[in-house]
C-alpha positions in Angstrom: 15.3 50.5 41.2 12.8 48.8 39.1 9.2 48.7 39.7 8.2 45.1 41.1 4.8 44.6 39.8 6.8 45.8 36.2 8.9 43.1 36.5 6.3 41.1 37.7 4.4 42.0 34.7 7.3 41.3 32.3 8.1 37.8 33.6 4.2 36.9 33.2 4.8 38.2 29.8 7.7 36.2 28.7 6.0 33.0 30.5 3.2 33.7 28.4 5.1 33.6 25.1 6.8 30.4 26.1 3.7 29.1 26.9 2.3 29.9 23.5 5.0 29.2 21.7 5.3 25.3 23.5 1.9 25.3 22.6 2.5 25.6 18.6 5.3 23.0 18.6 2.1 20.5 20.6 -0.2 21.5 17.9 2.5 21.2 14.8 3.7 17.9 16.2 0.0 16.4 16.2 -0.8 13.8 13.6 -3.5 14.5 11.1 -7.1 13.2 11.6 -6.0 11.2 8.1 -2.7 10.4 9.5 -4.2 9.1 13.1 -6.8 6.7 11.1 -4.1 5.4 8.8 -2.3 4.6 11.7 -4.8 2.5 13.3 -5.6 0.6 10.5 -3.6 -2.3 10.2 -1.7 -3.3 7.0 -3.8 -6.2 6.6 -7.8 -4.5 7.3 -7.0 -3.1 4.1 -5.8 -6.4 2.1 -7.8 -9.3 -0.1 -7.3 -12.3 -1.4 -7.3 -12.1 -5.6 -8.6 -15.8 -7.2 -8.1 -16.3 -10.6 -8.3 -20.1 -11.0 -5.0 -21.3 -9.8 -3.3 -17.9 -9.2 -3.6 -16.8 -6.1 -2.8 -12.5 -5.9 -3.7 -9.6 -3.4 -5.7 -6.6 -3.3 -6.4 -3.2 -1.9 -8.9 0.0 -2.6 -7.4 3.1 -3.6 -11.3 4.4 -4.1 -14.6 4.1 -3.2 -15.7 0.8 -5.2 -12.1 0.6 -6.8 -9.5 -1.8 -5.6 -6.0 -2.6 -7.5 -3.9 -5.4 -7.9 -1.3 -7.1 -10.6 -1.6 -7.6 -14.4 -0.5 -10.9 -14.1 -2.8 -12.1 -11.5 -5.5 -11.8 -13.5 -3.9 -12.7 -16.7 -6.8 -14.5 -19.3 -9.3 -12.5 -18.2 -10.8 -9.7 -20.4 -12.4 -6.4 -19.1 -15.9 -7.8 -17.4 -14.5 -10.7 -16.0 -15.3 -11.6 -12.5 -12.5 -12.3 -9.7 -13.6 -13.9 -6.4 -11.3 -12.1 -3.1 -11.8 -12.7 0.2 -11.6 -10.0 2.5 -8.6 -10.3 5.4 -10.6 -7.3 7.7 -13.1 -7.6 10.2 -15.8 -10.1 8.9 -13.4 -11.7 5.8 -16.1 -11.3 3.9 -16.5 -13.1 0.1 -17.6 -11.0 -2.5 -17.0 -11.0 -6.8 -15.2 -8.1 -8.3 -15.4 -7.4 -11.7 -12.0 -6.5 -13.9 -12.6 -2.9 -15.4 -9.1 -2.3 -17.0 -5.6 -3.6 -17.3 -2.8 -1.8 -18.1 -0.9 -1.9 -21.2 1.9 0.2 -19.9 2.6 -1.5 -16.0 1.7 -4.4 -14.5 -1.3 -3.4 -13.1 -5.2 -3.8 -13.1 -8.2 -2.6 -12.2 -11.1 -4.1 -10.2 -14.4 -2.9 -9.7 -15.2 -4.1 -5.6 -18.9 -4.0 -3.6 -19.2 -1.5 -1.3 -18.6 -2.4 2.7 -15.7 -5.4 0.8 -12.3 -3.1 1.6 -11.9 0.1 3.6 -9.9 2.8 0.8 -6.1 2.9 2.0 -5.3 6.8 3.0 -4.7 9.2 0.1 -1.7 11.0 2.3 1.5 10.9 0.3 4.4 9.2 1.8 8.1 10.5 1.7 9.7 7.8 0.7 14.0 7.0 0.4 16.3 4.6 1.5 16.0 3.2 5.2 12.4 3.6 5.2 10.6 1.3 7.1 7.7 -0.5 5.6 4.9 -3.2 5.8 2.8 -5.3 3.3 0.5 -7.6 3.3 -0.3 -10.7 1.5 -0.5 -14.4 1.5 1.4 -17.5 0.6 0.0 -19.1 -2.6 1.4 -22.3 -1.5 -1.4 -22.7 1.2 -4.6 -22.2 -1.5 -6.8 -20.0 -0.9 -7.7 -20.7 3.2 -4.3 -19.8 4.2 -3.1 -17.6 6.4 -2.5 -13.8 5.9 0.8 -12.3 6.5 2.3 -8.7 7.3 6.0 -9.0 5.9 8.0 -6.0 7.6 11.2 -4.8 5.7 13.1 -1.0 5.0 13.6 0.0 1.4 16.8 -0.3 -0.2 16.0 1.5 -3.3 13.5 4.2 -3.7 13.8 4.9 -7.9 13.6 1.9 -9.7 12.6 0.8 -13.5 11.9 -3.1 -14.2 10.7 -2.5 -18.2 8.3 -5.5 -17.2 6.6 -4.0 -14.5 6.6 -0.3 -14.4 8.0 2.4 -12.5 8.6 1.2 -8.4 11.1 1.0 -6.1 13.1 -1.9 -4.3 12.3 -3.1 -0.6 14.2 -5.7 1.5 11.3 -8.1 2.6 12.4 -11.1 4.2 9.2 -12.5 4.7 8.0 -11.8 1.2 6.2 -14.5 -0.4 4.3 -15.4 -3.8 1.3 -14.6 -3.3 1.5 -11.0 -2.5 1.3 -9.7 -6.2 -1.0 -6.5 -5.8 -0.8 -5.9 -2.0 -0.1 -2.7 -0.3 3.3 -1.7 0.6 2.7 1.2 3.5 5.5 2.9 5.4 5.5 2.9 9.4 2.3 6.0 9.4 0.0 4.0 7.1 0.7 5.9 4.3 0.7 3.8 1.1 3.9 3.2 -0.7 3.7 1.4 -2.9 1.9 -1.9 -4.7 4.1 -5.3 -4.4 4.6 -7.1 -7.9 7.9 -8.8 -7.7 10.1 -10.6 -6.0 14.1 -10.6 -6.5 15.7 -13.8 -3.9 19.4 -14.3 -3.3 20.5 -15.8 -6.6 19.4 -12.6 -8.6 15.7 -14.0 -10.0 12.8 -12.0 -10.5 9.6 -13.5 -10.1 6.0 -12.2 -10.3 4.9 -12.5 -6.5 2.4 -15.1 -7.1 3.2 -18.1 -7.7 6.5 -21.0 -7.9 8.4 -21.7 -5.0 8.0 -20.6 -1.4 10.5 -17.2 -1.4 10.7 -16.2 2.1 14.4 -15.3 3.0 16.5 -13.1 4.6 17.9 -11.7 1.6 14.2 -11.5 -0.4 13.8 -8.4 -1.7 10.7 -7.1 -3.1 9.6 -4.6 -6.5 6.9 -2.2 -5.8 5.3 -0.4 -8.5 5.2 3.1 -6.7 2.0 4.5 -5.6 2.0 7.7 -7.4 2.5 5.7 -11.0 -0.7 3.4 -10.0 -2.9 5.9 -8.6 -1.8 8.4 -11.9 -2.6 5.1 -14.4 -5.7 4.2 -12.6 -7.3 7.8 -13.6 -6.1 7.2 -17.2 -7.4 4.2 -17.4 -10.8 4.8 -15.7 -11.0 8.4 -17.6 -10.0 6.7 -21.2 -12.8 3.7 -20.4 -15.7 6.5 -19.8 -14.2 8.5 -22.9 -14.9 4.8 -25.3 -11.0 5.3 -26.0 
């Protein structure tokens, strides 16, 4: 006959490893400190307005002092050049950024932003396939410059994609895409940046740069997304071959 403060002792035991081992799957379930902040901060705290004249484009910091957007919304304008945004985050602030590279290889450039003008969209990687959800932010071109900002929600339908004009992306149903969000993020449900809008495809097949022409916004819009491993890999070429004088 067993012993009952032994068995007593054994149960208290095996409690303790549940308890422990509940414990673990707590602490492994828990979000990252990087993960928790990119999950607060909404889709469009991290988005500006791109003026160039009459395009209207979007924005976004990968980088302290370093923000991103589309070749082709700042198309005529050399290295040095100076694009006005407007801020959609707490105190849309105004502020000039200066154009420090374009692209020869994707449809992107580079922009040079004041400090305090965009908070820097989390560096986490997402896993990215089909059924993804996601959310970007932008603006309709359509209302000028004082319009409204939007957060189009959507799922990817394609996460490999190749448009030769563009560069490396992926495809995203977004029915409330829009021209006019040309270099905004693309972030999936965590925050975690996807990807950079750049075109949109509607119903009868077309492919237009996403900012500018006619008002897009359909149930069958779907929008191209240069990826955000490509952009953040050709923004250190580019910055790197500018400091080399290449």
């Amino acid at each position: 006959m067993g012993n009952g403060r032994g068995t007593g002792r054994a149960r208290g035991a095996r409690l303790g490893q549940w308890a422990g081992f509940l414990l673990l799957l707590v602490l492994l379930g828990m979000p990252t400190a990087e993960m928790r902040a990119a999950a607060s901060l909404r889709a469009l705290d991290t988005h500006a307005v791109v003026l160039n004249g009459p395009i209207v484009g979007s924005t976004f910091a990968i980088a302290d002092g370093i923000a991103v957007t589309n070749r082709h919304v700042v198309q005529g304008l050399a290295p040095g050049a100076r694009v006005r945004l407007l801020a959609s985050g707490p105190g849309h602030v105004v502020a000039a950024a200066t154009l420090l590279a374009v692209s020869p290889r994707m449809d992107l450039a580079v922009l040079g932003v004041p400090d305090g003008v965009l908070p820097v969209v989390p560096e986490a990687p997402a896993s990215v396939s089909a059924g993804t959800a996601v959310v970007a932010a932008g603006v309709d071109a359509s209302d000028g410059p004082g319009g409204p900002r939007y957060e189009a929600e959507g799922e990817i339908v394609q996460a490999a994609a190749q448009i030769a004009a563009f560069g490396p992306g992926l495809i995203a149903r977004l029915p409330d895409g829009r021209p006019g969000f040309s270099g905004g993020p693309l972030f999936d449900r965590q925050g975690r940046l996807v990807g950079m809008v750049t075109a949109l495809r509607t119903a009868s097949g077309a492919i237009t740069p996403a900012s500018g022409g006619a008002r897009v916004g359909s149930p069958e819009t779907e929008a191209y997304a240069l990826r955000a491993e490509a952009v953040r890999a050709e923004v250190a070429r580019l910055l790197g071959a500018s400091r080399d004088g290449r």
